[in-house]
C-alpha positions as CSV (number, residue, x, y, z in Angstrom):
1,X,162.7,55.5,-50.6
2,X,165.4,52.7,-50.7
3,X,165.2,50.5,-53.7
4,X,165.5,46.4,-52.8
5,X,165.4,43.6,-55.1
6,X,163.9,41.1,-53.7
7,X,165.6,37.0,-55.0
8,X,163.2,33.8,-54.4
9,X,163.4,30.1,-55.1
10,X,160.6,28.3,-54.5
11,X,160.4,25.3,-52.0
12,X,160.2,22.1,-54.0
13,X,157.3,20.6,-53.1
14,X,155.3,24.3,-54.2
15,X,157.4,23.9,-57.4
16,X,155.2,20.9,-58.0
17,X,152.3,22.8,-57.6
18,X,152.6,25.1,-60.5
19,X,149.1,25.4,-60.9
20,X,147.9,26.7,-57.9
21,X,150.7,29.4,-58.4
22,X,148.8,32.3,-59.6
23,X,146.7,31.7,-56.2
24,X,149.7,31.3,-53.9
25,X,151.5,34.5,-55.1
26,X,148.2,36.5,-54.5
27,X,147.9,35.4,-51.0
28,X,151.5,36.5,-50.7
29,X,151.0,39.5,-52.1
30,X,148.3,40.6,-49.9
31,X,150.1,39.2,-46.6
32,X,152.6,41.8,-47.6
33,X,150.7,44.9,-48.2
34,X,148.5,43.9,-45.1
35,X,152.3,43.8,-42.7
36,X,154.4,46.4,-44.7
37,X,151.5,48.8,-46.7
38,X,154.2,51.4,-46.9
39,X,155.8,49.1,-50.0
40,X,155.6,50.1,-53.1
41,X,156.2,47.2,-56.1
42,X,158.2,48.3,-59.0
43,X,158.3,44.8,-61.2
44,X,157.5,41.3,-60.9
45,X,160.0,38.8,-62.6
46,X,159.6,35.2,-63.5
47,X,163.8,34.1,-64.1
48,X,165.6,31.0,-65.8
49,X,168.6,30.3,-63.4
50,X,169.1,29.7,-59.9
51,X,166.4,31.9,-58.8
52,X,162.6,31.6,-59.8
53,X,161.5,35.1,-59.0
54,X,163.0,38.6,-58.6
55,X,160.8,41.1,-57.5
56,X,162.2,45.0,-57.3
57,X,160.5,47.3,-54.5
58,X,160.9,50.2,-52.8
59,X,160.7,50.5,-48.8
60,X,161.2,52.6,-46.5
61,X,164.3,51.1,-44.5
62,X,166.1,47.4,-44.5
63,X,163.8,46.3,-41.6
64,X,160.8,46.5,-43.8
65,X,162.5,44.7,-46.6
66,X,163.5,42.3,-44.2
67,X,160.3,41.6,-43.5
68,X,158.9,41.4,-46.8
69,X,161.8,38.3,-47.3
70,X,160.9,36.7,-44.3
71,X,156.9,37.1,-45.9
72,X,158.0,35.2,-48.3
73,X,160.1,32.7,-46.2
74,X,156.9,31.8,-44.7
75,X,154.8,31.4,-47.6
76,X,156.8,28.8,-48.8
77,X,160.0,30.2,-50.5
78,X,163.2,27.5,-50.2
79,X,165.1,30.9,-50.1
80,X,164.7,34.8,-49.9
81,X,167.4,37.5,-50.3
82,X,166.7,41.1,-50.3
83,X,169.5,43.2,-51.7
84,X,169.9,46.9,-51.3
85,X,169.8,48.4,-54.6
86,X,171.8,51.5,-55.6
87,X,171.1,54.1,-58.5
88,X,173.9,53.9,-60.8
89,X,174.1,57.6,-61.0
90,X,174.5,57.9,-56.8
91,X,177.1,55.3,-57.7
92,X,179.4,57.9,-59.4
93,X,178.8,60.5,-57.1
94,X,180.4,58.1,-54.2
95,X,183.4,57.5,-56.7
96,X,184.0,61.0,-56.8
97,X,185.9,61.1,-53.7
98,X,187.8,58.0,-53.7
């Protein structure tokens, strides 16, 4: 399956509400397996910068990691970006014929 990382900051006014965090990201969490069970969760980051969370999955196609940003869109992410991620070694191969 297609590796994604998944890039969220947090809307400000659930930044505020650090405590109830833990909750928040369970709910999310289950919203997602319950729409898109066929993803699998790799790691779970907490960042410095201008991002507050990465999260790296793997899905089936960009459609399903479309929808696991737009999850998090509606659980009260300011922003979500899902990025195809490439092994480094399939990398080389495609240099191979350029």
């Amino acid at each position: 399956m297609p590796t994604f990382i998944l890039m969220t900051k947090l809307a400000p006014e659930l930044a505020q509400r650090m405590k109830e965090r833990g909750q928040l990201g369970r709910e999310w969490l289950e919203k997602v397996k319950e729409t898109c069970p066929e993803v699998k969760f790799i790691a779970h980051y907490f960042l410095l910068g201008p991002y507050d969370f990465m999260d790296i999955y793997e899905a089936p196609n960009e459609e399903v990691a479309a929808k696991v940003s737009m999850i998090s869109l509606a659980y009260g992410a300011f922003r979500a970006e899902s990025w195809t991620a490439i092994p480094y070694k399939k990398f080389l191969e495609f240099t191979k014929d350029l």
